[in-house]
N, C-alpha and C positions, 0 to 999 in steps of 0.2 A: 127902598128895601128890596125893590126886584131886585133877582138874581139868577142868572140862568144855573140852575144847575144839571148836572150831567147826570146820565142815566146812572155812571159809577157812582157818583157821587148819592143819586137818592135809594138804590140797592145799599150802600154803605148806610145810610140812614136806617133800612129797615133790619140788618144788621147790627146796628148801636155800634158801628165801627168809623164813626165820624169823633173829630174832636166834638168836644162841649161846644165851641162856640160855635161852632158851623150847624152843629143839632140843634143850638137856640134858632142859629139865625134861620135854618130851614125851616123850623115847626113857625117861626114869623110869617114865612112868608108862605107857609101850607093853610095858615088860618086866611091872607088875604086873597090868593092868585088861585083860582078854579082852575086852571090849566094846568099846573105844579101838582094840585091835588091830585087832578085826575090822571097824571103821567103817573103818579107813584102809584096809583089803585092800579094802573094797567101790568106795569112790574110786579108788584104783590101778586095778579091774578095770574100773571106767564109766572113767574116763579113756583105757585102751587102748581100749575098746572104740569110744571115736570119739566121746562123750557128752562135751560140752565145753561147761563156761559164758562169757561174756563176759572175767567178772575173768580165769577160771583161762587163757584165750588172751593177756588182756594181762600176765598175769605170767610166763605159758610164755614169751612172747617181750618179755618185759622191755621194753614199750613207753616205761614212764613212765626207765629209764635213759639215761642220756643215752652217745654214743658217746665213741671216747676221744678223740676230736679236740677236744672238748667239754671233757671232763674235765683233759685237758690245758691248754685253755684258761684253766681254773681252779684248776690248780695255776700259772699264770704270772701268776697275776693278772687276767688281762684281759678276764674275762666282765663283762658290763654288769653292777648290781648286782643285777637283781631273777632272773637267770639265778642268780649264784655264792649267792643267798639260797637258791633252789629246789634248787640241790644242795649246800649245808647241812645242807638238811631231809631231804631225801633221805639223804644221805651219814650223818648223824648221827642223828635221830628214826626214820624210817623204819628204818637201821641196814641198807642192801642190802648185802651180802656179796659178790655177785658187783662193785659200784662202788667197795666199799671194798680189793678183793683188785685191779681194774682201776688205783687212783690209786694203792695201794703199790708196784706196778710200774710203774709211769710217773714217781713218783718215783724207783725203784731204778735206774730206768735214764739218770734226771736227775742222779742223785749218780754212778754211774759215768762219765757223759760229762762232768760236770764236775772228774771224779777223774783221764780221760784226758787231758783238756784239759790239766789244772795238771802231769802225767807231760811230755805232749807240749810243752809250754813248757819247761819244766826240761831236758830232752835238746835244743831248739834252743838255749837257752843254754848249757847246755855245750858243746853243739859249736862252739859260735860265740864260746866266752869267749878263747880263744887265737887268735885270729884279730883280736880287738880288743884283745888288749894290743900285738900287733903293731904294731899301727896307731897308737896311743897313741905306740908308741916310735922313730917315723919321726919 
């Protein structure tokens, strides 16, 4: 289960911008390997301390994700193509957690308004079904 991992790679971990399995297989091998442990405690404490790379600013603030206006976008289909390819890659190779947890809810809240929608249709026609046989029998 050793594994060397890279300084990106254990910033990424503290982050939560690692896939699942590579966060399994780290937090494996941070409970056996004191040396793994102790490289991550050393990043966590240059990290607070203000000691910041390029990458780890652009992944702190999630530059390359795109927002949900965006995202949304392309759950409706309507991103240009080379846009909805980029968050493909994103969304699936890359594997971001925080855009894949962003489009789950954007969907959940697409399938509940379209859940409202077909409710709120069903109660106007009800209410309005007696009303038109009325009318029917004029």
């Amino acid at each position: 289960m050793s594994k060397n991992f890279s300084d990106a790679e254990l910033e990424a971990y503290l982050d939560e911008m690692l896939p699942v399995g590579a966060m399994s297989q780290l937090e494996a091998v941070l409970r056996e390997d004191p040396d793994t442990l102790h490289r991550l405690a050393e990043l966590a404490a240059r990290r607070d301390a203000g000691v910041h790379t390029l990458g780890s600013i652009w992944r702190r603030h999630r530059v390359s994700c795109p927002n949900r206006e965006t995202l949304g976008s392309y759950l409706l289909g309507v991103l240009p193509d080379e846009e909805a390819e980029y968050l493909e890659f994103h969304l699936q190779t890359i594997g971001c957690r925080y855009c894949q947890a962003n489009l789950a809810d954007l969907q959940q809240r697409q399938q509940e308004s379209n859940d409202s929608r077909t409710a709120r249709r069903q109660r106007y026609f009800q209410s309005s079904a007696g009303y038109l046989g009325m009318a029917e029998g004029r």
